[in-house]
Each structure stands twice: as C-alpha cells, then as structure tokens.
ZALUM-134465 format. One record per atom (N, C-alpha, C): residue number from 1; atom name; x, y, z. Coordinates in pm, 1 decimal, padded with zeros to 6 digits. Example, Ala and Ser with C-alpha at 12.3 -4.5 7.8 and 13.67 -1.06 7.14 Angstrom:
<nodes>
+-----+-------+----------+----------+----------+
| num | atomo |       xx |       yy |       zz |
+-----+-------+----------+----------+----------+
|   1 |     N |  01319.0 | -00569.0 |  00780.0 |
|   1 |    CA |  01230.0 | -00450.0 |  00780.0 |
|   1 |     C |  01320.0 | -00330.0 |  00780.0 |
|   2 |     N |  01285.0 | -00225.0 |  00708.0 |
|   2 |    CA |  01367.0 | -00106.0 |  00714.0 |
|   2 |     C |  01290.0 |  00003.0 |  00787.0 |
+-----+-------+----------+----------+----------+
</nodes>
This chain:
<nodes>
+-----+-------+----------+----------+----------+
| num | atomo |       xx |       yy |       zz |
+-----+-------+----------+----------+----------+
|   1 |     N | -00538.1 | -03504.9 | -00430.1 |
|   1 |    CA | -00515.9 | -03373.9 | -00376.0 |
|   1 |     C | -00641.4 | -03330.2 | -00300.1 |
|   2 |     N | -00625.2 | -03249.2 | -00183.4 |
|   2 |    CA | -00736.8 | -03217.7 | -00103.5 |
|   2 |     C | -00806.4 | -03126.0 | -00205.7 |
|   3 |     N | -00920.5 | -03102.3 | -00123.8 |
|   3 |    CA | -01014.2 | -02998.3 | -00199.4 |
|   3 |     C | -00915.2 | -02841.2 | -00220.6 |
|   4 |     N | -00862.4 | -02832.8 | -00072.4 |
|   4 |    CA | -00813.0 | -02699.0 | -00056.3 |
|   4 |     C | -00684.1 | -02701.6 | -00172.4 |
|   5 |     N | -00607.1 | -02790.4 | -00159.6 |
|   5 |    CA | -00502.1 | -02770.7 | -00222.0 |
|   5 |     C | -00567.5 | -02717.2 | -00437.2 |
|   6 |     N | -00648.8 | -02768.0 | -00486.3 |
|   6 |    CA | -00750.3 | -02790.1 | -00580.6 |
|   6 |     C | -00758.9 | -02626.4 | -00599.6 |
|   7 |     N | -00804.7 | -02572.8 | -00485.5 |
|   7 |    CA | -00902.0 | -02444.1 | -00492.9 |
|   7 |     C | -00739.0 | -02335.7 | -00504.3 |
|   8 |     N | -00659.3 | -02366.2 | -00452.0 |
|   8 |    CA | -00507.0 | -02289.3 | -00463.2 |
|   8 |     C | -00452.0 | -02304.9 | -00567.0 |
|   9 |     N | -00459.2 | -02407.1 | -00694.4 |
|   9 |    CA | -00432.7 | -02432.8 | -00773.7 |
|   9 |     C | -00460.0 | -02357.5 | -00833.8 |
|  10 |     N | -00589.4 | -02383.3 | -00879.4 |
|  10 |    CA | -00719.5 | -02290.1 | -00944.2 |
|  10 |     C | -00678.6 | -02173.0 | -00894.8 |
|  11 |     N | -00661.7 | -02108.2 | -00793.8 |
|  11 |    CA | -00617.9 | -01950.7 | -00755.7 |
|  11 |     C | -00508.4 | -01933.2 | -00872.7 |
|  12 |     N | -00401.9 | -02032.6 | -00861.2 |
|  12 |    CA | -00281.4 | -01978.0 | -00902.8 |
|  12 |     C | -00295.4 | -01963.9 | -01040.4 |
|  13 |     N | -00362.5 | -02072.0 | -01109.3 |
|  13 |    CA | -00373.8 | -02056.7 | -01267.6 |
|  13 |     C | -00426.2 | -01957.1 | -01309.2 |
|  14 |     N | -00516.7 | -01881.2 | -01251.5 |
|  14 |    CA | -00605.5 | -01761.4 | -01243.6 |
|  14 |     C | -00504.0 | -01658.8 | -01180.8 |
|  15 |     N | -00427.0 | -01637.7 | -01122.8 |
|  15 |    CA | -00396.5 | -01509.5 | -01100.8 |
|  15 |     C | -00256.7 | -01515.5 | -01187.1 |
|  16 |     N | -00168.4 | -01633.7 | -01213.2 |
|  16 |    CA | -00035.8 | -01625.7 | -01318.2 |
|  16 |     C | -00144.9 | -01570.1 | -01482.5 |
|  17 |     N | -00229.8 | -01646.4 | -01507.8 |
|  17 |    CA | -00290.9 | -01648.1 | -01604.3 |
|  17 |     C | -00358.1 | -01512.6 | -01646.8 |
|  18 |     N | -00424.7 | -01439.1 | -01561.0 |
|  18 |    CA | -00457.0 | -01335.2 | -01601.4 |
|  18 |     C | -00372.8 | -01228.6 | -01698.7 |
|  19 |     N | -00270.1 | -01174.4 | -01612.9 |
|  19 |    CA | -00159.0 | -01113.3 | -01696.6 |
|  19 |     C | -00136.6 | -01145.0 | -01878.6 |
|  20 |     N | -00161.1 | -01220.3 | -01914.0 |
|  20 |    CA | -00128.1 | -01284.2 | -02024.6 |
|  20 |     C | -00294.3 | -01227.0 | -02112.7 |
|  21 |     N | -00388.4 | -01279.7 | -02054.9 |
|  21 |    CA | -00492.1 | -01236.8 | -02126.3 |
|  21 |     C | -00506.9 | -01092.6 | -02110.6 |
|  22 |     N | -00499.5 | -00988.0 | -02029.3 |
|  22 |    CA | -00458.9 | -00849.2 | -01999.3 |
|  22 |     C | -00406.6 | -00802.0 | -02175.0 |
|  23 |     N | -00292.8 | -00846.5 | -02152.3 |
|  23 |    CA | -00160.6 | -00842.6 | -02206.5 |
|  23 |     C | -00243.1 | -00879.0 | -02377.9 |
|  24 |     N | -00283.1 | -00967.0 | -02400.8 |
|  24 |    CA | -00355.6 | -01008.8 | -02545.6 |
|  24 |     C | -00470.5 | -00906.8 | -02539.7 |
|  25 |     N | -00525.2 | -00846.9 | -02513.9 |
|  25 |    CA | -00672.0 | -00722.4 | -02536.0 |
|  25 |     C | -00570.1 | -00629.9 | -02581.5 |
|  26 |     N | -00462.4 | -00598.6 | -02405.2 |
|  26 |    CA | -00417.8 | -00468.5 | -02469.3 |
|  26 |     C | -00308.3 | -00475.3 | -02610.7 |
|  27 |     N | -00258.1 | -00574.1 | -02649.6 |
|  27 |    CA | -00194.2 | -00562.8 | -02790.6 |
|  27 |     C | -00280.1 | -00538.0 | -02834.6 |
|  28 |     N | -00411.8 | -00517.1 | -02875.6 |
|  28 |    CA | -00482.7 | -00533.0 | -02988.3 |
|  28 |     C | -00558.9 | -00395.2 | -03004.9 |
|  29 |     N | -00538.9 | -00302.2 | -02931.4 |
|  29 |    CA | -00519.0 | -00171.6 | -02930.8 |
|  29 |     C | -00404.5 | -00077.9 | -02916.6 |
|  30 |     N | -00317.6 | -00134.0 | -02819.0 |
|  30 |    CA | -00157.4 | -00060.5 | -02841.8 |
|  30 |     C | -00091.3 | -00168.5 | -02923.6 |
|  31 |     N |  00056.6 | -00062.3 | -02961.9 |
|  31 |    CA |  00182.4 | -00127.8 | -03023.6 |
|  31 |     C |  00243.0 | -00194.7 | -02903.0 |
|  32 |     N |  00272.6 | -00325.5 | -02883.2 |
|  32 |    CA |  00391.7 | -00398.9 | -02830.4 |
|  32 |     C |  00472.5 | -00246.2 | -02733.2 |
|  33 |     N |  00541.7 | -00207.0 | -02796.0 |
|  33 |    CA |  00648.1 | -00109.6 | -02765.8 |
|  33 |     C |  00566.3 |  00016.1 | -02596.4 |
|  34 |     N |  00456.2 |  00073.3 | -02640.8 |
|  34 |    CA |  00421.2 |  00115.7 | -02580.1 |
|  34 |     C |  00349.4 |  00052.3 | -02434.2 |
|  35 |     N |  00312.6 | -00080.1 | -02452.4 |
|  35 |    CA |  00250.2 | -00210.7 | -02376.7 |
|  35 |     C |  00363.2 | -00177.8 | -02260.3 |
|  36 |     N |  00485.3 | -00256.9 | -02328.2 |
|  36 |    CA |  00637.5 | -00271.8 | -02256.2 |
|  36 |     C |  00679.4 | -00144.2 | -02181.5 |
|  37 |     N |  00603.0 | -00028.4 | -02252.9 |
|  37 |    CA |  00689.5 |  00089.4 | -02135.5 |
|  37 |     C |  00600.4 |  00135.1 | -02044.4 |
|  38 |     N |  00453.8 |  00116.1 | -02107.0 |
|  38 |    CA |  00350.4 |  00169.7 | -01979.0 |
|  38 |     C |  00368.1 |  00085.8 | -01861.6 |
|  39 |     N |  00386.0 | -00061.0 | -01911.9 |
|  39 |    CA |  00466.1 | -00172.4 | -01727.6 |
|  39 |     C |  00553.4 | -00166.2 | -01671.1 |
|  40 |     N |  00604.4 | -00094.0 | -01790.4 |
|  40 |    CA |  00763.6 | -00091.2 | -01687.1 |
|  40 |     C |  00766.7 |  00022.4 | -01608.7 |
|  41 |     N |  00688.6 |  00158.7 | -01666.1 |
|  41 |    CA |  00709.0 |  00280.1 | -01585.8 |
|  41 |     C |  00555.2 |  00221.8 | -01439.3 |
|  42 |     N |  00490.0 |  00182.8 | -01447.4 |
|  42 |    CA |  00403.5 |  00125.3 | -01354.7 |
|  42 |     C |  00472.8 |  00063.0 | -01238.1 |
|  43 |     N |  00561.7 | -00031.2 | -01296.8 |
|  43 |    CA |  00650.0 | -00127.7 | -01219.0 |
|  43 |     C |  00717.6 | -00049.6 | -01116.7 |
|  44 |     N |  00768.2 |  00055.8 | -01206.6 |
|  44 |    CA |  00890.7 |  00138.3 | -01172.7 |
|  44 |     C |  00818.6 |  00246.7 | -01033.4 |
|  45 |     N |  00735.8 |  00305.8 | -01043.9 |
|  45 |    CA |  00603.5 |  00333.0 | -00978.5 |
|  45 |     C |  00567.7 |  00296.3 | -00842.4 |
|  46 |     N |  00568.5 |  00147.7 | -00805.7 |
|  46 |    CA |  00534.9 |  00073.4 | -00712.7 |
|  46 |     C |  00642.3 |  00082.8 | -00669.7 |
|  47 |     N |  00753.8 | -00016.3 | -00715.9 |
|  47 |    CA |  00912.9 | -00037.6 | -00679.7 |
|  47 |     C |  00937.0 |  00093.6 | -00581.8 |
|  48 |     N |  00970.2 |  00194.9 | -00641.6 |
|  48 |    CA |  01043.4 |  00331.5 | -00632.9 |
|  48 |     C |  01021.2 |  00339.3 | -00442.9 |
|  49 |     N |  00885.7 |  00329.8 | -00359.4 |
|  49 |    CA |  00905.5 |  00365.8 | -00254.0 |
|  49 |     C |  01006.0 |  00209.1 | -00142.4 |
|  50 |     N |  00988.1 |  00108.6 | -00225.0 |
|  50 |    CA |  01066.7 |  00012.5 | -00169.7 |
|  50 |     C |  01222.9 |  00048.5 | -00156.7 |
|  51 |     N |  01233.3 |  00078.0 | -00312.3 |
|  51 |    CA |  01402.9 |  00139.3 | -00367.8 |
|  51 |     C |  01452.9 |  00269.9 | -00271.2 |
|  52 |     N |  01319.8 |  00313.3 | -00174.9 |
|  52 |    CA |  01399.7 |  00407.3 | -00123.4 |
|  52 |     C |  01432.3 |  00364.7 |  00037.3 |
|  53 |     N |  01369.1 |  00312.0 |  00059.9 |
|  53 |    CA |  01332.9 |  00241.3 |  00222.1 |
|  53 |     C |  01451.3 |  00117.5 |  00242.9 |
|  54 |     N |  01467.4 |  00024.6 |  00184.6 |
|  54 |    CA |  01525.6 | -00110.2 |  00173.4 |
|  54 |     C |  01673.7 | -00068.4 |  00221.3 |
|  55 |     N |  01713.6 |  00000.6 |  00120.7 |
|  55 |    CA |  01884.0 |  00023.6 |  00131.5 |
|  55 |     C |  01916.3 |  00126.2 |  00290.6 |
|  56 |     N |  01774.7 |  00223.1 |  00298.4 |
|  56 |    CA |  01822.5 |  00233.7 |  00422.5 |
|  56 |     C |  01792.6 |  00182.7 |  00549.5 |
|  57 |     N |  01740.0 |  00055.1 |  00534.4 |
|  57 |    CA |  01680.2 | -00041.3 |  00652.3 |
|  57 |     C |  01805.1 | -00090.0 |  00695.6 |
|  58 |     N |  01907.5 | -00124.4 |  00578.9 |
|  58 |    CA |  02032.2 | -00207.4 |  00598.1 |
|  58 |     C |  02101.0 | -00086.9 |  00714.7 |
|  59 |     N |  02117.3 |  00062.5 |  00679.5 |
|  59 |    CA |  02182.8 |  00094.9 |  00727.7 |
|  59 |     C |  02167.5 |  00154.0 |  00824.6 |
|  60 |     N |  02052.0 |  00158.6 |  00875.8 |
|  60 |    CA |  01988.9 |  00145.1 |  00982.0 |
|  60 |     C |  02066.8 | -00018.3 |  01085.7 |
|  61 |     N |  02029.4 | -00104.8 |  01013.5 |
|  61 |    CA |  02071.5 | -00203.1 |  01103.3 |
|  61 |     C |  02221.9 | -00248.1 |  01149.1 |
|  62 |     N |  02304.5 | -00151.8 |  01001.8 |
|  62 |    CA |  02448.2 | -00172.9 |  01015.5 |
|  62 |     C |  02489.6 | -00003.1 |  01160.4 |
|  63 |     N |  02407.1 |  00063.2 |  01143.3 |
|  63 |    CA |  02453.5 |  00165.5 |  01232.0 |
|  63 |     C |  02424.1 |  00111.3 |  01381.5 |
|  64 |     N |  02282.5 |  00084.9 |  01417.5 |
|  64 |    CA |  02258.1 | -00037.0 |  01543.2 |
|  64 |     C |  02338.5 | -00114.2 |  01601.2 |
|  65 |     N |  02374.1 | -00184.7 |  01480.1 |
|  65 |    CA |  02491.2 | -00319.6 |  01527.2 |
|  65 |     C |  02611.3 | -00210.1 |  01591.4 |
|  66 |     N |  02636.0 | -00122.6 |  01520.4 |
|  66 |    CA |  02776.5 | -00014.5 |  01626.9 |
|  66 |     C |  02770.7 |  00032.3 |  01737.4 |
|  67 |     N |  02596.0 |  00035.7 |  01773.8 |
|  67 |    CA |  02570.1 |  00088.7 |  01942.0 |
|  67 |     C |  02498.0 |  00168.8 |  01888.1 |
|  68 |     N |  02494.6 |  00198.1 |  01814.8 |
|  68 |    CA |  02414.7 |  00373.6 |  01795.7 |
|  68 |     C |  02248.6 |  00317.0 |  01776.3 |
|  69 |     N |  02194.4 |  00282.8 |  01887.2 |
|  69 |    CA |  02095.9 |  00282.9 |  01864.0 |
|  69 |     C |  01975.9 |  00389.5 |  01837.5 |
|  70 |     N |  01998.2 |  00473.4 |  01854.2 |
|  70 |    CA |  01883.9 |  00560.5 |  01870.0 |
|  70 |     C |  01933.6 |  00663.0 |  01758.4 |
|  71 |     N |  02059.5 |  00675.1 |  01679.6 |
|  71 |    CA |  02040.7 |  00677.7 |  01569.1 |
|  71 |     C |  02002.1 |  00621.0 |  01479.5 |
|  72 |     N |  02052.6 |  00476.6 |  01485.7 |
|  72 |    CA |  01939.0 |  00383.0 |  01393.6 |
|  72 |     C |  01805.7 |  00347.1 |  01419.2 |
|  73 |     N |  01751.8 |  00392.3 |  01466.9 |
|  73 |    CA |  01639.4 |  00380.2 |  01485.9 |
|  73 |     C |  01539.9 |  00523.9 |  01398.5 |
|  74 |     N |  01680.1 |  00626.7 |  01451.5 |
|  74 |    CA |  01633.5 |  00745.6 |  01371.4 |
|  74 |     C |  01607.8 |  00743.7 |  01177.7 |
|  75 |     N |  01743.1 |  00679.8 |  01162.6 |
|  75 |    CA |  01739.4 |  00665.4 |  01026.9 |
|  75 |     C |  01615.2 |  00547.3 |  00996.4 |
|  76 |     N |  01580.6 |  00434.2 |  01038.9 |
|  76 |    CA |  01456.9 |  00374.0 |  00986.0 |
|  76 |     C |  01322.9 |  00415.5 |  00985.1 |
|  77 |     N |  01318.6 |  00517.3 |  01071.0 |
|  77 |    CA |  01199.8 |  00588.4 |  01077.4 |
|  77 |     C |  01198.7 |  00670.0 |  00976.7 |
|  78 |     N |  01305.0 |  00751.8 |  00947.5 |
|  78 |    CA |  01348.4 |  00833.7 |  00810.8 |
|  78 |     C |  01280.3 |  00815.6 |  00728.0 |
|  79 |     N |  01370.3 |  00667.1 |  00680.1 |
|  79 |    CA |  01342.4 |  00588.0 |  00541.6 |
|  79 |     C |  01155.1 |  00548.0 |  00588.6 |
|  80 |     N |  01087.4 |  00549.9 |  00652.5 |
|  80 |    CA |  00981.5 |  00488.9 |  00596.1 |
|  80 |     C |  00894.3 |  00612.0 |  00638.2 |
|  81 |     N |  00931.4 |  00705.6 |  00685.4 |
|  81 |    CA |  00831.1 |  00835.2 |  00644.8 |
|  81 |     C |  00880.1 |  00865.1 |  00510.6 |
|  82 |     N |  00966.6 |  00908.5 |  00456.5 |
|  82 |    CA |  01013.5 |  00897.0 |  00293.5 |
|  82 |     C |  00922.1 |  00850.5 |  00244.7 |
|  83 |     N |  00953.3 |  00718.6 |  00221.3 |
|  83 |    CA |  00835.0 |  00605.3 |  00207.0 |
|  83 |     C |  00696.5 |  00670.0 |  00209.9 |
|  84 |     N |  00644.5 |  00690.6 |  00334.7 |
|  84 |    CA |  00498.7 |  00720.6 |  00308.4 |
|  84 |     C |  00471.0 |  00867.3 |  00221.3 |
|  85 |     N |  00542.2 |  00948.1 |  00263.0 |
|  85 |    CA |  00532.4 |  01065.2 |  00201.2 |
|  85 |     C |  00512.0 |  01055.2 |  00042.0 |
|  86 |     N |  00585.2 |  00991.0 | -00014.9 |
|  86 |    CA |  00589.0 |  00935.4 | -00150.9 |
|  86 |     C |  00472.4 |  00858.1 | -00217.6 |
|  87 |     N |  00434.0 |  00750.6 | -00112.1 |
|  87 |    CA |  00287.6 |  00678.8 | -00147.6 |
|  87 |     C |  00190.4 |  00795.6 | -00177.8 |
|  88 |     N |  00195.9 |  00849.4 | -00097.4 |
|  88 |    CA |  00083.6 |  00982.9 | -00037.5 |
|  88 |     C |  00093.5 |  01062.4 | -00173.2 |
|  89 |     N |  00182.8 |  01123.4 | -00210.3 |
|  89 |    CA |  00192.5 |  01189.9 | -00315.1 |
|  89 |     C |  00130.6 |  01168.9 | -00420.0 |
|  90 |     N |  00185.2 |  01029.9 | -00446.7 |
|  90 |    CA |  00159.6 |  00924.0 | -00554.4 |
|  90 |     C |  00010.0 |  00910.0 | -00602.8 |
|  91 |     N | -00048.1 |  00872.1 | -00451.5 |
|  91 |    CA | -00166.2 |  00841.1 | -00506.5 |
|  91 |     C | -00283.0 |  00982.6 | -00473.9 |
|  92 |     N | -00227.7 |  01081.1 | -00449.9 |
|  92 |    CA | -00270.6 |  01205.3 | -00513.1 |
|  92 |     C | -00274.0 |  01255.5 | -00639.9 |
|  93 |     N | -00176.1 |  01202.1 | -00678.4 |
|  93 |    CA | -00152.0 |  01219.2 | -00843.8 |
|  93 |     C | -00239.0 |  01152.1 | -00898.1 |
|  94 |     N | -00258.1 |  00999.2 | -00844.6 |
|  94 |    CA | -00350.8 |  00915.3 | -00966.1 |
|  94 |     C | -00492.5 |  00884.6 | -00898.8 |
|  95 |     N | -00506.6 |  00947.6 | -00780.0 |
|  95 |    CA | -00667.7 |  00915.5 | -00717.4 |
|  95 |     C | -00800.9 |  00948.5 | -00809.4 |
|  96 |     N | -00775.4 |  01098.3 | -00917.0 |
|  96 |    CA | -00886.6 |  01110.6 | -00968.8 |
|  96 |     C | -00921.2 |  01042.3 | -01086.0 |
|  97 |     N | -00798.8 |  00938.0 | -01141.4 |
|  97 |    CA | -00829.8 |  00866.4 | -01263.7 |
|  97 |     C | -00866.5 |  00752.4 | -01184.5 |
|  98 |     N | -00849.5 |  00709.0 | -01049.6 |
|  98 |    CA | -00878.7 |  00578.0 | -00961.3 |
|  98 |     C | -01045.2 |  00612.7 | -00960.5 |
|  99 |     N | -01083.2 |  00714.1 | -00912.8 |
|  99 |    CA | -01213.2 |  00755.7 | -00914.0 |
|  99 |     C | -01305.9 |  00714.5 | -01042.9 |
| 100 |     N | -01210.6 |  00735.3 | -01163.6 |
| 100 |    CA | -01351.4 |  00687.4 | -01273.9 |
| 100 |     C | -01369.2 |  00545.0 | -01289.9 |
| 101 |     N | -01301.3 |  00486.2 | -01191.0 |
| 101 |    CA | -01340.4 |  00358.8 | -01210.0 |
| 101 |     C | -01393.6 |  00280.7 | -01098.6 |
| 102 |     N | -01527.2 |  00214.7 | -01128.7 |
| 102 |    CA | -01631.3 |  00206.7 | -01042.8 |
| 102 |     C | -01591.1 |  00135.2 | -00890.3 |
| 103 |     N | -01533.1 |  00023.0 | -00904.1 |
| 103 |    CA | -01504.9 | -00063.0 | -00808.1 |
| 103 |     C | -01395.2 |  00016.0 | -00733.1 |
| 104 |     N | -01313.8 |  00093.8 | -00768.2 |
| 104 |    CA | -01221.9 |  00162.7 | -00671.6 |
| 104 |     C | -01328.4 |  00307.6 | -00609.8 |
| 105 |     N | -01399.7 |  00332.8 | -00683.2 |
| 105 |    CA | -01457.3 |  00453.4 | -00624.5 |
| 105 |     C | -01562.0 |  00381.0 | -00474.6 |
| 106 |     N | -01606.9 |  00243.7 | -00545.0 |
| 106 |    CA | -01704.5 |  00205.5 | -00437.5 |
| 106 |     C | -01643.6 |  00141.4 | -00340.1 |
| 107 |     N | -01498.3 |  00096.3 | -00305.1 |
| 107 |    CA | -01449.1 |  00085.5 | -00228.1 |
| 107 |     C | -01378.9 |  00162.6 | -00154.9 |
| 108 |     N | -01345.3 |  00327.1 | -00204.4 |
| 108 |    CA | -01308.7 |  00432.1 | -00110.1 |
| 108 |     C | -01392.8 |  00465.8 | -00060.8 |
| 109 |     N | -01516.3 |  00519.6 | -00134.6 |
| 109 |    CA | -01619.0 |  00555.7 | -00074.8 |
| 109 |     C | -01653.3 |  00491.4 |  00092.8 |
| 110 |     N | -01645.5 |  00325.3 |  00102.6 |
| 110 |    CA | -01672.0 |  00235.2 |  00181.4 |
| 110 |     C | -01601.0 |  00243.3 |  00302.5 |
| 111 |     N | -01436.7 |  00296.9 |  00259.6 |
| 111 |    CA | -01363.6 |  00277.1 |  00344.9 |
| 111 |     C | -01343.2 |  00437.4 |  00371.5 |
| 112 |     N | -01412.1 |  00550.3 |  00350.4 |
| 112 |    CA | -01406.8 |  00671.1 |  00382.0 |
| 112 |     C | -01516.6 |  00643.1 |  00480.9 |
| 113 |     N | -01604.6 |  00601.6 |  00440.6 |
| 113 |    CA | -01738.8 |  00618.2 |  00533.5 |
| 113 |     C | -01689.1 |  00534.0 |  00690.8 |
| 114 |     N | -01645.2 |  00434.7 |  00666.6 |
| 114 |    CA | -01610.5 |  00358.5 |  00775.6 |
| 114 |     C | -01480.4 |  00429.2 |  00860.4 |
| 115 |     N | -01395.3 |  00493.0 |  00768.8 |
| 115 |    CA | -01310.3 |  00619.1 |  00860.4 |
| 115 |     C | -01311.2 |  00676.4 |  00962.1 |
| 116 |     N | -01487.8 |  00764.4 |  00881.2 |
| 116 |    CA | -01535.1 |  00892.3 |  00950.4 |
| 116 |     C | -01611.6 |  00825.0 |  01090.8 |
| 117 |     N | -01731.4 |  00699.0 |  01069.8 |
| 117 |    CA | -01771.2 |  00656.8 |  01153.9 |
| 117 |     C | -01624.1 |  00644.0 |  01294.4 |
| 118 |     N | -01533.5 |  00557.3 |  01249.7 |
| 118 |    CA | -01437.9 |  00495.7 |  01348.5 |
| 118 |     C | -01345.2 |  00657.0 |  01428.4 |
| 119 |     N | -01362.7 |  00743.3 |  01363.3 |
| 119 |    CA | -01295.9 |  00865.8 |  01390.8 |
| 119 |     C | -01430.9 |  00984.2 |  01497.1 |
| 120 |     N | -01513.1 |  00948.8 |  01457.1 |
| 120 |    CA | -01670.0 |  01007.8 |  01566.6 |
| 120 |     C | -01631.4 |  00932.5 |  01667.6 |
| 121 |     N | -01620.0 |  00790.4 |  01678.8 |
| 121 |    CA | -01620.7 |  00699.6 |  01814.8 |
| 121 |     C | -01495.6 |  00734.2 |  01846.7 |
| 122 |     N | -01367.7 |  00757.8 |  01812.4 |
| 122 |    CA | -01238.8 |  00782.9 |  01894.9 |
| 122 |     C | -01273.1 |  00899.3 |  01951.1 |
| 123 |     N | -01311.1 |  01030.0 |  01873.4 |
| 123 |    CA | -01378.9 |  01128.7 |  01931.8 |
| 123 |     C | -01445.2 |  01166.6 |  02089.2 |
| 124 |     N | -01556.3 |  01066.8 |  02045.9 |
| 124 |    CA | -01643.2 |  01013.9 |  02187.5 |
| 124 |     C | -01595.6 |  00952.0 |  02308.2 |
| 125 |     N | -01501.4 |  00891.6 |  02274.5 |
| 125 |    CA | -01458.1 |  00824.3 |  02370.8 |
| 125 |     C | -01339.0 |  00884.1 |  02451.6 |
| 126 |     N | -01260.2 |  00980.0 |  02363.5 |
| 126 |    CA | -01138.4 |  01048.0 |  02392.8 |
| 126 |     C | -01224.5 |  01181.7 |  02474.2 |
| 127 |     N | -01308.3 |  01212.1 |  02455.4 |
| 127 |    CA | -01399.3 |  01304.3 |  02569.3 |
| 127 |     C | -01456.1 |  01266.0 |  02688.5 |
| 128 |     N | -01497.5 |  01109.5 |  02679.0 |
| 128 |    CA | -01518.8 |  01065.8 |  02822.9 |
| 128 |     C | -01416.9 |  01020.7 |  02899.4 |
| 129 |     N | -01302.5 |  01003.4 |  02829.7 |
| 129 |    CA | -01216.7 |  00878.8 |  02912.7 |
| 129 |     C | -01174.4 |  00982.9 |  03047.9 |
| 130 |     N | -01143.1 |  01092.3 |  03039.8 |
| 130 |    CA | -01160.7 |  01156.8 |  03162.8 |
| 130 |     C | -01277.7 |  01135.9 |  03307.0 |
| 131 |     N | -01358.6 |  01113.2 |  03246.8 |
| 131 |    CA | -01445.7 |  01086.0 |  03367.1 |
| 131 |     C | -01465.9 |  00951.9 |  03372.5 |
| 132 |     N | -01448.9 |  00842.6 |  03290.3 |
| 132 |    CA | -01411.1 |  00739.4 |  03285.5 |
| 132 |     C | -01281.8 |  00733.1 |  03408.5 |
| 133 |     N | -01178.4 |  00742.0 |  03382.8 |
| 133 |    CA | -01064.0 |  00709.5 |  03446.7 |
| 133 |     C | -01100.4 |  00771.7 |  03589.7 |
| 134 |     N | -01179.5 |  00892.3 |  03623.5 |
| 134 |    CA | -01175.7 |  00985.8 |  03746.7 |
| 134 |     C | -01281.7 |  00877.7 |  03835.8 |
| 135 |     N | -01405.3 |  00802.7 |  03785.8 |
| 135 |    CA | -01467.7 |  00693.6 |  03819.7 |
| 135 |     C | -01394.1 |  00577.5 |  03896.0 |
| 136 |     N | -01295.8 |  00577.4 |  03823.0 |
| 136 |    CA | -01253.0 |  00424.3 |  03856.4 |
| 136 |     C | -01170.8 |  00468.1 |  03968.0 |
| 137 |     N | -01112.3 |  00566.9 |  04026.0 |
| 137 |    CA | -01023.5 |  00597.0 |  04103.3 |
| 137 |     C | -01102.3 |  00598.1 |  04258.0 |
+-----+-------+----------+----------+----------+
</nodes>
C-alpha cells in the first residue's frame, strides 16, 4: 500500500475510532440512558436544518420540471434562507457555551479578526472603484 493510502487508513481508524473512546469517558460519568438522548437530541440539532431544505429542493425541482421556473427557483431560495435563518439562530443559542471552550474561542476570535480586516479592504476599495472605473474610461 502507498504511503498515502497508509496515512487514510490511519485517518479513518482515528476518526471511526474516536466516537467509541468519547463514548467510554462519558459512560463513566453519565447513565447510558442520558449518553443516548444527549446524541440523539444533538443529532437531531444538526439534521433539523437539512430536514427542512431537502424535501423542498425536490419540490422545487418537481415545480421547474412544469415550466415554472422562476417559481422554483423561488421556492429553493425559500428553503435555504429557512435553512440559514435556523443555523443562525442555533448557533446564537449555543455560541456562549462554544466560547468557554478554548479552541473554538481561538478560532472565532481568528476568523472575526480576519472578517473585519477583509470587510476594511471591501470598504476601501468600494470607495475608489469610482475613480478607478472613471480612469480607465
């Protein structure tokens, strides 16, 4: 087996594998019972903005196929502002418990800072492009 194939292996045993050792700490402070419902409502969590988007992608594509394009187009846009609106919510709800934990705080932090920078330069640039464009003419 190549090296690469080796190193994907090793990925996979490590990322199937984790779950399981997760799963053995947290029995050993929760009951079984409670384990099973905190994943499932988690699961349920993630799922939920798919569960809302998916079914109307179909009908989006079944309204299209009739001609109606620009209603279906309307309804897929629908379903995935839904969609975001919901993420958005979501992780308003759970951002300040995301915060006490270090590696998510030091990676918003990272990707706030890099935001604000990339949002000054659209700024800057959305003020010159006027005399930019009046130049080139």
């Amino acid at each position: 087996m190549t090296r690469r194939g080796w190193l994907l292996f090793i990925a996979m045993g490590v990322i199937w594998g984790l779950p399981y050792l997760f799963i053995r700490i947290a029995v050993s402070d929760l009951s079984p019972v409670v384990l099973v419902f905190a994943r499932t409502v988690i699961g349920a969590l993630i799922l939920l903005p798919i569960l809302l988007v998916e079914p109307l992608k179909v009908a989006a594509v079944f309204v299209a196929g009739e001609g109606h394009w620009l209603a279906g187009t309307g309804i897929l846009v629908a379903a995935y502002a839904t969609s975001l609106v919901f993420v958005e919510r979501l992780f308003k709800v759970v951002k300040p418990k995301l915060m006490t934990m270090n590696w998510f705080a030091s990676i918003w932090i990272w990707f706030t800072a890099v935001r604000d920078k990339a949002w000054v330069w659209f700024r800057g640039v959305r003020k010159r492009l006027p005399a930019i464009c009046a130049s080139e003419r």
